[in-house]
Every structure is written in structure tokens, then in C-alpha cells.
PDB file of the backbone (N, CA, C, O) and the ligand in Angstrom, with CONECT records:
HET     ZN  A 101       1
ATOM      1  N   UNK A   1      13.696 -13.605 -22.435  1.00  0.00           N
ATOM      2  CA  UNK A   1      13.675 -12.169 -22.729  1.00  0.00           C
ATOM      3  C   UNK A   1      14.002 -11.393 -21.446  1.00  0.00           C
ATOM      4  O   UNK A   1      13.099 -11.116 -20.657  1.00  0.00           O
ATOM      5  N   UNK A   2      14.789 -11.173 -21.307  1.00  0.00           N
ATOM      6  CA  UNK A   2      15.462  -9.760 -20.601  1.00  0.00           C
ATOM      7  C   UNK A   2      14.948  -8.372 -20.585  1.00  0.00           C
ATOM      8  O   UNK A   2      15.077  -7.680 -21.594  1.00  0.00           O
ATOM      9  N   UNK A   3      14.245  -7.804 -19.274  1.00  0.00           N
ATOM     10  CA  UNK A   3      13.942  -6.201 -20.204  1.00  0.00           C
ATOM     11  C   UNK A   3      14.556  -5.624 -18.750  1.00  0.00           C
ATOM     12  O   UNK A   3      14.252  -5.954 -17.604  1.00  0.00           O
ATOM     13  N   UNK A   4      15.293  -4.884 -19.110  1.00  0.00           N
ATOM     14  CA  UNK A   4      16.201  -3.785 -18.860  1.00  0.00           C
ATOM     15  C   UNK A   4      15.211  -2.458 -18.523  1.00  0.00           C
ATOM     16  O   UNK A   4      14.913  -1.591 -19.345  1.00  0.00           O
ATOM     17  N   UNK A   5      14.850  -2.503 -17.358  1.00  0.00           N
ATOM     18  CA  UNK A   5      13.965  -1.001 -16.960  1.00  0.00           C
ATOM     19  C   UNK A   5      14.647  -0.182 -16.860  1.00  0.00           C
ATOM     20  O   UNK A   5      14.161   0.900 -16.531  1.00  0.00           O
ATOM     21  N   UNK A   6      15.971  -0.268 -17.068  1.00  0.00           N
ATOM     22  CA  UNK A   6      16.441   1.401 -17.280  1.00  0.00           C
ATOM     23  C   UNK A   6      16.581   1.921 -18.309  1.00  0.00           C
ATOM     24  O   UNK A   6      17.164   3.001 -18.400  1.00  0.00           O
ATOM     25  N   UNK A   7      16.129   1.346 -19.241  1.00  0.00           N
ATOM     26  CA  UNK A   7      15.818   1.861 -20.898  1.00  0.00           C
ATOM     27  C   UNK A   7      14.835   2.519 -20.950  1.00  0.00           C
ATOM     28  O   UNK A   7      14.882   3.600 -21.538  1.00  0.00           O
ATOM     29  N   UNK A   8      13.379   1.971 -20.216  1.00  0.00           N
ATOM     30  CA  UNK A   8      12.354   2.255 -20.398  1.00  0.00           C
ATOM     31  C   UNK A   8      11.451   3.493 -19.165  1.00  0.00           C
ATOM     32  O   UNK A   8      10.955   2.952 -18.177  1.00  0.00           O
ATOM     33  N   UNK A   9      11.322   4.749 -19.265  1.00  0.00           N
ATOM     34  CA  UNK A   9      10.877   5.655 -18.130  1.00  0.00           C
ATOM     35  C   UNK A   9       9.619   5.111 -17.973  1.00  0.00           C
ATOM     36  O   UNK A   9       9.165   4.360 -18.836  1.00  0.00           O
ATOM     37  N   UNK A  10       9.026   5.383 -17.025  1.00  0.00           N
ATOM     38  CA  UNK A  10       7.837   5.169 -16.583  1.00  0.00           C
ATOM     39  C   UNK A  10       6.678   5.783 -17.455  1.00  0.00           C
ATOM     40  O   UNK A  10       6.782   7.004 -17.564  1.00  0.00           O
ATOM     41  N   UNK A  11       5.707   5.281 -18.035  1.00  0.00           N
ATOM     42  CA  UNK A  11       4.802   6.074 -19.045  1.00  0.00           C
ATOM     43  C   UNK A  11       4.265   6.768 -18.814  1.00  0.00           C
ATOM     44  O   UNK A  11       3.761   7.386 -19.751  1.00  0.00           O
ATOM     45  N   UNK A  12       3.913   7.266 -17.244  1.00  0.00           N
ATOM     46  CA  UNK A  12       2.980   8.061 -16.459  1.00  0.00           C
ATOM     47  C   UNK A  12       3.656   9.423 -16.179  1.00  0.00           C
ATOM     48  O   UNK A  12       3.039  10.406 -16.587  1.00  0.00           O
ATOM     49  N   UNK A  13       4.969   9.654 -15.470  1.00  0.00           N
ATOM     50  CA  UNK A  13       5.897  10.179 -14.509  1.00  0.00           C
ATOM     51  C   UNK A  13       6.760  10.538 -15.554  1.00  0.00           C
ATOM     52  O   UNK A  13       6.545  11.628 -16.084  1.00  0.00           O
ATOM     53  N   UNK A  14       7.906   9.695 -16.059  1.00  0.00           N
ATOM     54  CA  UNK A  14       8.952   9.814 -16.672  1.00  0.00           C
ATOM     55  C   UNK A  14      10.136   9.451 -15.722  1.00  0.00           C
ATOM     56  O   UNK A  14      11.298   9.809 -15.916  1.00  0.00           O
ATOM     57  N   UNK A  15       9.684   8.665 -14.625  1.00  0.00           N
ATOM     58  CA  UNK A  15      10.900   8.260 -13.781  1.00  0.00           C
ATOM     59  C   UNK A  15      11.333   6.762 -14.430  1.00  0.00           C
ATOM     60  O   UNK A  15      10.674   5.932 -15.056  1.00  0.00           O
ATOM     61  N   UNK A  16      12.156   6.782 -14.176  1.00  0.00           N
ATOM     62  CA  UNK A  16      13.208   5.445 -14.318  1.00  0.00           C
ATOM     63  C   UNK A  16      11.969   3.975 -14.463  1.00  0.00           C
ATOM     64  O   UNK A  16      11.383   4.437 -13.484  1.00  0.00           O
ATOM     65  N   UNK A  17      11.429   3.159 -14.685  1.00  0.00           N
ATOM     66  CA  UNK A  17      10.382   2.086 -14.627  1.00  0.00           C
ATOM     67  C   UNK A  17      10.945   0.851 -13.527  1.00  0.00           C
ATOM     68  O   UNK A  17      12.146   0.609 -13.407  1.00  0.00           O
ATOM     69  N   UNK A  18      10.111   0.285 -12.926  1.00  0.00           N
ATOM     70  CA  UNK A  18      10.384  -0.344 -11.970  1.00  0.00           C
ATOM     71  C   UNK A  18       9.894  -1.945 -12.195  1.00  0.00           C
ATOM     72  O   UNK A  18      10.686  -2.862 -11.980  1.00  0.00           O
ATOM     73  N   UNK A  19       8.881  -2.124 -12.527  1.00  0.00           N
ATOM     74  CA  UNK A  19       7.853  -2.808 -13.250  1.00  0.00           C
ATOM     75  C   UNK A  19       7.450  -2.984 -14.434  1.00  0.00           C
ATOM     76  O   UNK A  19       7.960  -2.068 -15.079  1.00  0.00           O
ATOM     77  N   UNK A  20       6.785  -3.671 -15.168  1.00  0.00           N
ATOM     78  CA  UNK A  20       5.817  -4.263 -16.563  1.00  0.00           C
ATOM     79  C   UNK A  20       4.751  -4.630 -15.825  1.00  0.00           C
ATOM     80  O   UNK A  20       4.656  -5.747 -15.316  1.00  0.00           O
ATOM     81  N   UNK A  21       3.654  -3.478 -15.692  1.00  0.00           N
ATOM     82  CA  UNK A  21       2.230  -4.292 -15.254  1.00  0.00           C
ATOM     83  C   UNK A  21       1.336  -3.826 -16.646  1.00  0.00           C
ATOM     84  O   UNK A  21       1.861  -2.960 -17.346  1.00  0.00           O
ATOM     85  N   UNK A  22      -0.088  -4.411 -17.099  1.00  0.00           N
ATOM     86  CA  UNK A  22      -0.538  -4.062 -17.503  1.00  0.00           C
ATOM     87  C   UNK A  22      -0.389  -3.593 -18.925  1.00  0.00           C
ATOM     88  O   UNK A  22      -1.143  -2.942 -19.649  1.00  0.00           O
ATOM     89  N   UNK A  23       0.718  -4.077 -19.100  1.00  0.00           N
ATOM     90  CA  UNK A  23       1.615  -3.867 -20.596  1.00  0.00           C
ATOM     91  C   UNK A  23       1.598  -2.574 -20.750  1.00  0.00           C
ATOM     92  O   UNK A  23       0.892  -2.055 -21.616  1.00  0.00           O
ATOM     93  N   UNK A  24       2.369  -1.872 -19.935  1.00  0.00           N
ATOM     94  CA  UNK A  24       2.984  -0.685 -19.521  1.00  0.00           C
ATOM     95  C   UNK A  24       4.139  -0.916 -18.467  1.00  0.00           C
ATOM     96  O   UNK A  24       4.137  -1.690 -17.510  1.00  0.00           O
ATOM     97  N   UNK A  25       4.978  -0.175 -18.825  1.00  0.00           N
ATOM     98  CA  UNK A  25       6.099   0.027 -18.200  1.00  0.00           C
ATOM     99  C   UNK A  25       5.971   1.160 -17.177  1.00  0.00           C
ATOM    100  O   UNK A  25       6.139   2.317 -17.564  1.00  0.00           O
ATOM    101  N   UNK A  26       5.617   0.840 -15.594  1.00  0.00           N
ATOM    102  CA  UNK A  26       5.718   1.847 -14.662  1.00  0.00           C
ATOM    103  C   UNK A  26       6.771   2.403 -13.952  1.00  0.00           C
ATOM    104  O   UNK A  26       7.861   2.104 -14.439  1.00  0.00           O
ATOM    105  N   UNK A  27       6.830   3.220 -12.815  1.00  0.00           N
ATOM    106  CA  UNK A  27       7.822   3.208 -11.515  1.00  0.00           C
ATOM    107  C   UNK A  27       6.897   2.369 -10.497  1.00  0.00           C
ATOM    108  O   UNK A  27       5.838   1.771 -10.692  1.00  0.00           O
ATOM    109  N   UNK A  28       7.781   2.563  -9.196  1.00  0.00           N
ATOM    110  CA  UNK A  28       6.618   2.102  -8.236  1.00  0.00           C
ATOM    111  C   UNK A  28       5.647   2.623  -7.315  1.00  0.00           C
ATOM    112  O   UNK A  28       5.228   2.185  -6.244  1.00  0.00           O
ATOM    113  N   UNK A  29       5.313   3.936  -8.155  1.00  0.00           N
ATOM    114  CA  UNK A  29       4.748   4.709  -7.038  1.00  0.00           C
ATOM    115  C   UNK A  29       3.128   4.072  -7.767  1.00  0.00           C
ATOM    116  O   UNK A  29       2.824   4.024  -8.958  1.00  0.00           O
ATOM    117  N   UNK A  30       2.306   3.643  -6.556  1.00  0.00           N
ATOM    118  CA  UNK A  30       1.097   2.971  -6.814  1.00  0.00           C
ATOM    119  C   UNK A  30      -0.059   3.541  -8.059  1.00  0.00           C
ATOM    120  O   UNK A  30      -0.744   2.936  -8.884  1.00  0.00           O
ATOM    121  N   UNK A  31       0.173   5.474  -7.618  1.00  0.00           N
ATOM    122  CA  UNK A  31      -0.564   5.881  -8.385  1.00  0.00           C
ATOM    123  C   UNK A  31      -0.002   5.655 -10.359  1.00  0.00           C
ATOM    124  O   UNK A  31      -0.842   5.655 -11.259  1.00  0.00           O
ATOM    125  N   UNK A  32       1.302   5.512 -10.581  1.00  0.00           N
ATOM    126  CA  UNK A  32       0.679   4.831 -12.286  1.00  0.00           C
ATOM    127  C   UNK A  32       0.826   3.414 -12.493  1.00  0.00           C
ATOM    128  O   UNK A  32       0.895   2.837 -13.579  1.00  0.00           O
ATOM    129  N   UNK A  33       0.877   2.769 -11.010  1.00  0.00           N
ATOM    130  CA  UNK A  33       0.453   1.290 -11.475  1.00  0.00           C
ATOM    131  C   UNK A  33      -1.040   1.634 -11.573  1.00  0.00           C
ATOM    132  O   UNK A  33      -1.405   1.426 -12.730  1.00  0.00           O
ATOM    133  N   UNK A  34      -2.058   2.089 -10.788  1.00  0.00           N
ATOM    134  CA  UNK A  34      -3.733   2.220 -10.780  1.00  0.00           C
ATOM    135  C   UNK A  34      -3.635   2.589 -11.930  1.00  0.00           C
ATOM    136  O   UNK A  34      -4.171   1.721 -12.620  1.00  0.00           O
ATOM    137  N   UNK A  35      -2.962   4.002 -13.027  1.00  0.00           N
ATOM    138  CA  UNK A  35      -3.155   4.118 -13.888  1.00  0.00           C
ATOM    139  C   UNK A  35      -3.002   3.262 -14.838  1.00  0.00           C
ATOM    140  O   UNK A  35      -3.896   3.200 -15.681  1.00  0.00           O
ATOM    141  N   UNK A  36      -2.161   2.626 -14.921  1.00  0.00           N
ATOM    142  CA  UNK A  36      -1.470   1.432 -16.041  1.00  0.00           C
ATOM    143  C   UNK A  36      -2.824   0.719 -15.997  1.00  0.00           C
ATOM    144  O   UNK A  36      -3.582   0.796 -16.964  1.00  0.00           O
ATOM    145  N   UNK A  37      -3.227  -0.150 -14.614  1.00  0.00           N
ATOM    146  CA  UNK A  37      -4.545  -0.900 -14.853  1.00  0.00           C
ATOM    147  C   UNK A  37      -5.994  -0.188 -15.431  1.00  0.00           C
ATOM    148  O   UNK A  37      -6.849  -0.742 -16.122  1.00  0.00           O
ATOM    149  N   UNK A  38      -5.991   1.173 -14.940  1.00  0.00           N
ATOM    150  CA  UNK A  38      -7.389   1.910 -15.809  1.00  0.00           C
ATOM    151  C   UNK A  38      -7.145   1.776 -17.282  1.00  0.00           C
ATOM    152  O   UNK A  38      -8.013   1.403 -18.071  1.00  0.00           O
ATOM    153  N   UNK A  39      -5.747   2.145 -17.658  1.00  0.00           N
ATOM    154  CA  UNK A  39      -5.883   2.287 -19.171  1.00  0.00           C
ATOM    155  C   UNK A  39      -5.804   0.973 -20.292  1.00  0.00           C
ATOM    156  O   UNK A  39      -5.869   0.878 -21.518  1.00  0.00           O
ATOM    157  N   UNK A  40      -5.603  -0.096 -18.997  1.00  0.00           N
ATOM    158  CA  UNK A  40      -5.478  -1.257 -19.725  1.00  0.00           C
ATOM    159  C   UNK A  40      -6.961  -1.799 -19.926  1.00  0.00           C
ATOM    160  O   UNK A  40      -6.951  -2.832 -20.595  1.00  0.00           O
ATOM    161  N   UNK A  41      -8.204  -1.402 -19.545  1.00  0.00           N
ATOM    162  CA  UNK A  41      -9.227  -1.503 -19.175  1.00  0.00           C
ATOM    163  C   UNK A  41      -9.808  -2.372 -17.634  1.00  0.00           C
ATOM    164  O   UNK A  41     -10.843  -3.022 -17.481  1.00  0.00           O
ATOM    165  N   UNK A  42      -8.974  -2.150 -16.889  1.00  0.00           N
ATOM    166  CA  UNK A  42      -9.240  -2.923 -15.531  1.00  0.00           C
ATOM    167  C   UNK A  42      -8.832  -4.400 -15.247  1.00  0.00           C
ATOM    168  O   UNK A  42      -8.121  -4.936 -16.096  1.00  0.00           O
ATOM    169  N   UNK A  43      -9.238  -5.193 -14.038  1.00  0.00           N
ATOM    170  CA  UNK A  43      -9.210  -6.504 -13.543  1.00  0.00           C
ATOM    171  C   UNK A  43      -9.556  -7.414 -14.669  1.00  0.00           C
ATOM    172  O   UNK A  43      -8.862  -8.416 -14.845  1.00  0.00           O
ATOM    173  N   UNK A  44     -10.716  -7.117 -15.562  1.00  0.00           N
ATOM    174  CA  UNK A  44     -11.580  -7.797 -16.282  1.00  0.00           C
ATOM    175  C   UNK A  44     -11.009  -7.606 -18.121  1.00  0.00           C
ATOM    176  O   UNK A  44     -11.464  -8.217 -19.087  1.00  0.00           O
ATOM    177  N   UNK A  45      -9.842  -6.507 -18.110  1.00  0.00           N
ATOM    178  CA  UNK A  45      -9.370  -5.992 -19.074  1.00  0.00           C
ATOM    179  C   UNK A  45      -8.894  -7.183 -20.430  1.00  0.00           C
ATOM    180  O   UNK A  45      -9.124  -7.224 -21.638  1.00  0.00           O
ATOM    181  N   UNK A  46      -8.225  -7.944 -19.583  1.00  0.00           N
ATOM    182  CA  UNK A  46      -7.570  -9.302 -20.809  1.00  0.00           C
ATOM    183  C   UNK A  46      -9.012 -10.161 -21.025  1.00  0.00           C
ATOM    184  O   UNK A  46      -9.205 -10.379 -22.221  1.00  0.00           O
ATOM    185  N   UNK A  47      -9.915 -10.620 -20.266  1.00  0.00           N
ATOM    186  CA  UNK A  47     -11.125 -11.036 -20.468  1.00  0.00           C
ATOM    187  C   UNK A  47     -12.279 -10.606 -21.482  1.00  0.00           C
ATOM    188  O   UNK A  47     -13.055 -11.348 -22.084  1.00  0.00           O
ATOM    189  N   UNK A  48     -12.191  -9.203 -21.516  1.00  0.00           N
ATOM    190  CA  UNK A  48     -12.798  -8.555 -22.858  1.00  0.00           C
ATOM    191  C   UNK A  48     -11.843  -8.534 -23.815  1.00  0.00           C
ATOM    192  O   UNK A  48     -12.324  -7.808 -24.685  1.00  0.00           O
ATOM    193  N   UNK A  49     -10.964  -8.834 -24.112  1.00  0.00           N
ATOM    194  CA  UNK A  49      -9.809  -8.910 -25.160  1.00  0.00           C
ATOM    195  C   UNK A  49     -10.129 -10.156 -26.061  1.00  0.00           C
ATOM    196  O   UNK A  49     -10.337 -10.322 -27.262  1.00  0.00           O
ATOM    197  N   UNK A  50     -10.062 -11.149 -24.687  1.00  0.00           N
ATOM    198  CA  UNK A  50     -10.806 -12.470 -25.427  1.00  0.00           C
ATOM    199  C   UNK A  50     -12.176 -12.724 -26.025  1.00  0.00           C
ATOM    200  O   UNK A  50     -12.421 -13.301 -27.084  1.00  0.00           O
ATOM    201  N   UNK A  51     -13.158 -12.107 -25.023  1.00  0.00           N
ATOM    202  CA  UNK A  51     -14.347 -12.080 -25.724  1.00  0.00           C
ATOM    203  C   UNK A  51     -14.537 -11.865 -27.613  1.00  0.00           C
ATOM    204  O   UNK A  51     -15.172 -12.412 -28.514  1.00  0.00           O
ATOM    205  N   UNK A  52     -13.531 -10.698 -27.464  1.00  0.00           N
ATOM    206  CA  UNK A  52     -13.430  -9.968 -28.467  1.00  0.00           C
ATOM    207  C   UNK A  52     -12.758 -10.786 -29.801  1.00  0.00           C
ATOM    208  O   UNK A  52     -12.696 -10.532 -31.004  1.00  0.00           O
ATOM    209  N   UNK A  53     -12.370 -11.707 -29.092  1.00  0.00           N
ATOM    210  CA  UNK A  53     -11.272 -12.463 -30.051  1.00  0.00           C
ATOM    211  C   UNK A  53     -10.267 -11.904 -30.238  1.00  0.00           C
ATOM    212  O   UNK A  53      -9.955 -12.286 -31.366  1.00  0.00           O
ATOM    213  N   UNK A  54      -9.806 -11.496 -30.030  1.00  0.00           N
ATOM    214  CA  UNK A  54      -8.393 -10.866 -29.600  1.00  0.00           C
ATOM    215  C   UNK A  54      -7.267 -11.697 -29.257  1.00  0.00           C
ATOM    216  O   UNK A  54      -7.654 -12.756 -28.763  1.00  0.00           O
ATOM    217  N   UNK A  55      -6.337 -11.626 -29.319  1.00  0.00           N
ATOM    218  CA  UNK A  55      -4.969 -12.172 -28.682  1.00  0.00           C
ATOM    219  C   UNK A  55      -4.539 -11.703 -27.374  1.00  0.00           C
ATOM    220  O   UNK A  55      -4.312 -10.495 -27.442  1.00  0.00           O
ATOM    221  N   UNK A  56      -4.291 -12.274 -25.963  1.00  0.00           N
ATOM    222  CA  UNK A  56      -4.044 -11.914 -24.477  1.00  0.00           C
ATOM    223  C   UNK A  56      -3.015 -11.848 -24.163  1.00  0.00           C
ATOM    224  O   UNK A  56      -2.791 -11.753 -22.957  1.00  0.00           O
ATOM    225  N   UNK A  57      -2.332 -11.860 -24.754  1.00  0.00           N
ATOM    226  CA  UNK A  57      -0.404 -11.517 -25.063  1.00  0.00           C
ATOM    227  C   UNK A  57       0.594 -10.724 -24.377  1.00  0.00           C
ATOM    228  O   UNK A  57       1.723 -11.063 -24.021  1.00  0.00           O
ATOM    229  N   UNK A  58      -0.162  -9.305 -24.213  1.00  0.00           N
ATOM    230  CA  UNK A  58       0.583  -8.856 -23.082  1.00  0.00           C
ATOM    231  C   UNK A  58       0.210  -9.698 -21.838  1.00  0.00           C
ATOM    232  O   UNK A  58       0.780  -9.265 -20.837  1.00  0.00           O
ATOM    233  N   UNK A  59      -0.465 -10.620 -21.637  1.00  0.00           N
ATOM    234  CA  UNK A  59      -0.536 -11.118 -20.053  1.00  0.00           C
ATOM    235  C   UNK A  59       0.423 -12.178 -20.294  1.00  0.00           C
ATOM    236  O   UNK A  59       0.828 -12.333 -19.142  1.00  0.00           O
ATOM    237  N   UNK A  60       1.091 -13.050 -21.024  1.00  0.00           N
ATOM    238  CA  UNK A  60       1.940 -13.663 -21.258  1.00  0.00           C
ATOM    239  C   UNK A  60       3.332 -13.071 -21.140  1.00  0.00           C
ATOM    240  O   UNK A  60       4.305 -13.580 -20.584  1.00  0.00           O
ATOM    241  N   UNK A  61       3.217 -11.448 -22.009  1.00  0.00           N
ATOM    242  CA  UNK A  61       4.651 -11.058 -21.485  1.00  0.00           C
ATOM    243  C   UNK A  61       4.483 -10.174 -19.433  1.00  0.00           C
ATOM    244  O   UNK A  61       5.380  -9.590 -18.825  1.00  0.00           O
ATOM    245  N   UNK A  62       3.554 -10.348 -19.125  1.00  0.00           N
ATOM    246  CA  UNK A  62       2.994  -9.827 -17.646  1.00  0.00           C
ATOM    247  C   UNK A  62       4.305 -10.844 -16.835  1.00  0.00           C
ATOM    248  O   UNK A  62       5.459 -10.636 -16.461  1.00  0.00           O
ATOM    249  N   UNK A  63       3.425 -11.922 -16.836  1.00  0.00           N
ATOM    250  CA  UNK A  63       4.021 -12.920 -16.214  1.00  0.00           C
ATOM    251  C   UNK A  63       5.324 -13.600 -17.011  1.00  0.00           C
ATOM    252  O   UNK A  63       5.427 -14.722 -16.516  1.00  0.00           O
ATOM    253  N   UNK A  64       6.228 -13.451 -17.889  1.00  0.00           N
ATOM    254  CA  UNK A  64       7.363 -13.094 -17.775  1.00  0.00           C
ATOM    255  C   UNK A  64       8.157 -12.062 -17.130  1.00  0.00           C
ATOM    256  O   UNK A  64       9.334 -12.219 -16.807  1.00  0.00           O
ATOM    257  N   UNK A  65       7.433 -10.926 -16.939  1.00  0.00           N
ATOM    258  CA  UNK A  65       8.324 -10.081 -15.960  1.00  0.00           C
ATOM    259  C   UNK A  65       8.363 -10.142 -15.076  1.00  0.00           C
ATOM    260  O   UNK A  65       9.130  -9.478 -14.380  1.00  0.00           O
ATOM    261  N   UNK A  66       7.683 -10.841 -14.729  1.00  0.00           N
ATOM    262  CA  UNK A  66       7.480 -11.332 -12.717  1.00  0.00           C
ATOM    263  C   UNK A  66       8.287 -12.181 -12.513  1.00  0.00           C
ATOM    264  O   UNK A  66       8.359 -12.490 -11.324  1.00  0.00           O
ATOM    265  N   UNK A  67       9.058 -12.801 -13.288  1.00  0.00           N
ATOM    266  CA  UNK A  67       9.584 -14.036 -12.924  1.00  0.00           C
ATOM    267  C   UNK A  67      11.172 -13.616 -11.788  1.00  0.00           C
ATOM    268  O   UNK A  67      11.849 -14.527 -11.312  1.00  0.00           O
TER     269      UNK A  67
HETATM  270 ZN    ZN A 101       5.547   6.682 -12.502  1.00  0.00          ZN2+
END
């Protein structure tokens, strides 16, 4: 999977996206990566997902975009 950040603006800003953190599409200015992680519910965020029984999925597509 291919993702093309110039399709996608930043969800915070509306600048151009630089990144996929947090299953949000940012730029790179730090302040809406911090945001991307608050709204994802934090460090511990995919961990209560599971608790929950939930599916952790965006961290699967996370680490596809890093590649
Ligand atoms: Zn931004």
C-alpha cells in the first residue's frame, strides 16, 4: 500500500501531511503530531483498544508507513 501524502492535508493545520502517526495523517510540525497522539488516546492508546477487545489495526497500518 502506497499512501501518497499529497492527497491527504494535515488534520490539524491543513498543510500538505508529512506523516501517518497515530492513524492520523499529520505535517511535521511536532505540535499536531502531540495532537494526533492525545486524540488517539496516548502511549498506552492501542493497549486500551485491546483490553477492550478491539482490533489494533491502525498500528499495523502505523508501521507500514514507516517503512
Ligand atoms: Zn499540521
Amino acid at each position: 500500500m502506497v499512501i501518497n501524502f499529497e492527497d491527504y492535508p494535515c488534520q490539524f493545520c491543513g498543510k500538505p501531511s508529512k506523516n501517518f502517526v497515530f492513524a492520523a495523517f499529520v505535517c511535521d510540525d511536532e505540535t499536531c503530531i502531540e495532537k494526533a497522539r492525545v486524540e488517539r488516546g496516548g502511549p498506552g492508546g492501542h493497549m486500551k483498544r485491546k483490553a477492550e477487545g478491539k482490533p489494533i489495526l491502525p498500528d499495523d497500518m502505523l508501521g507500514e508507513s514507516r517503512k
